[in-house]
N, C-alpha and C positions, 0 to 999 in steps of 0.2 A: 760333640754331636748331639746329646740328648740337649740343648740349649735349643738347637736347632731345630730339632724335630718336638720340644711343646709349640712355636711359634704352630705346627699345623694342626693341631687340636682343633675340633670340629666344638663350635658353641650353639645352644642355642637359646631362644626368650621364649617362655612360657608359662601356663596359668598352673598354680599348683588345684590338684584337682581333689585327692585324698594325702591326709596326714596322719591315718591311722598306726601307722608301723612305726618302732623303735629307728629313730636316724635314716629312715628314708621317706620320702615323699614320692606322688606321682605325677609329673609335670604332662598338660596336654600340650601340643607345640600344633601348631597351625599354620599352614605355608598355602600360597595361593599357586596351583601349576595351568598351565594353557594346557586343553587336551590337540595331540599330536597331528588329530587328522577334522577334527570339527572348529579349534581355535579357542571353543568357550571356556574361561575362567573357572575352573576347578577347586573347591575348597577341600585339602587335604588335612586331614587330624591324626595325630601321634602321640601315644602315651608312653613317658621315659620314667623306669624307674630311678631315680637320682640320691644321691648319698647327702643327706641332711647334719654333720656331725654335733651341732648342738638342739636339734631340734626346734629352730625358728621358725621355720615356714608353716604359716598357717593356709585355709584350704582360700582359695580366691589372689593369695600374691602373686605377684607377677616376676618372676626369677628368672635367673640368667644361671643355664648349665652347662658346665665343660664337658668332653671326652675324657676317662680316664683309664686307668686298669682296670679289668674287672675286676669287681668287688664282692660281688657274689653271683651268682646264676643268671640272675636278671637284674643287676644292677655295673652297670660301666660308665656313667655319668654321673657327677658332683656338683651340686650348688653351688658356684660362685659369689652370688650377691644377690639380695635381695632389690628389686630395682624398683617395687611397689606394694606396700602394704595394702590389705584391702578392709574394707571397714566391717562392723558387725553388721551393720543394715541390707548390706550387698550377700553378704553369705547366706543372712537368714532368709531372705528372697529367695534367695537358688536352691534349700535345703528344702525351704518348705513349698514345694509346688503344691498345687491343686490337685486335689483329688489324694492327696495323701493324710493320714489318719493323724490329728492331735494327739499327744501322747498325755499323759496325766501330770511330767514337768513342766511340762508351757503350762498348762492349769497352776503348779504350783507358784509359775513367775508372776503370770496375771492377775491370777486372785479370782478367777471364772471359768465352769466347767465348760470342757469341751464338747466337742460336738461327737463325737465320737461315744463317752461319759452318757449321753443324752438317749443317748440312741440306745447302749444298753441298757441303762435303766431302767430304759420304755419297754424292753424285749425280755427281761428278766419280770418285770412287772405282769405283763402278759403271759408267762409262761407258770408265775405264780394263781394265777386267776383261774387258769387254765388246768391246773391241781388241785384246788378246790373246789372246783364242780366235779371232776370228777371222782371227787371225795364223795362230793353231796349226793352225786349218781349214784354209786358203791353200796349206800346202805340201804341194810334189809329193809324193805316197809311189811312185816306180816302184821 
């Protein structure tokens, strides 16, 4: 009977989204539903946490997870296979959005300060100038 009842294990394909934790990853699963009474095409999103046991999955691959026991609190889904690796140039795109702050390792990869770098500089500079006047202010003139 348990032969039987893996055949109905619920699968699914999805993008791994964070690989921060020890052996688990969190897959987004995306399924398209018709709404019930208007007919329009519904984009649905779901995030599974899934049992990674050697730590392969990086953030951007595209995975296939089983149903399994649960395995902790929020974990009852397992990796199957990895069905697509994803490259560094895709991840670093989707890490580094706009409007988000350089950090001083991209500086260190580059070889060029950041924009971020820049800006304190410029504010730290100004707030030095801004101490010495009112230094120069302070003193006695008798």
């Amino acid at each position: 009977m348990t032969t039987e009842r893996r055949g109905l294990r619920k699968t699914r394909e999805g993008v791994v989204v964070s690989d921060r934790m020890d052996k688990t990853v969190v897959v987004m699963v995306e399924r398209l539903v018709r709404h019930p009474l208007y007919g329009r095409v519904m984009r649905r999103r779901k995030k599974y946490a899934a049992h990674d046991e050697n730590n392969e999955c990086r953030v951007g691959d595209l995975v296939r997870i089983v149903e399994c026991r649960p395995i902790s609190a929020t974990k009852s889904w397992r990796v199957v296979e990895i069905l697509h690796r994803a490259e560094a140039a895709d991840v670093a795109a989707e890490v580094l959005k706009p409007g988000v702050e350089v950090t001083k390792e991209v500086e260190e990869i580059t070889g060029e300060a950041a924009e971020g770098d820049v800006a304190e500089q410029a504010e730290s500079s100004l707030a030095a100038e801004a101490v010495e006047q009112e230094d120069e202010g302070a003193s006695p003139q008798d």
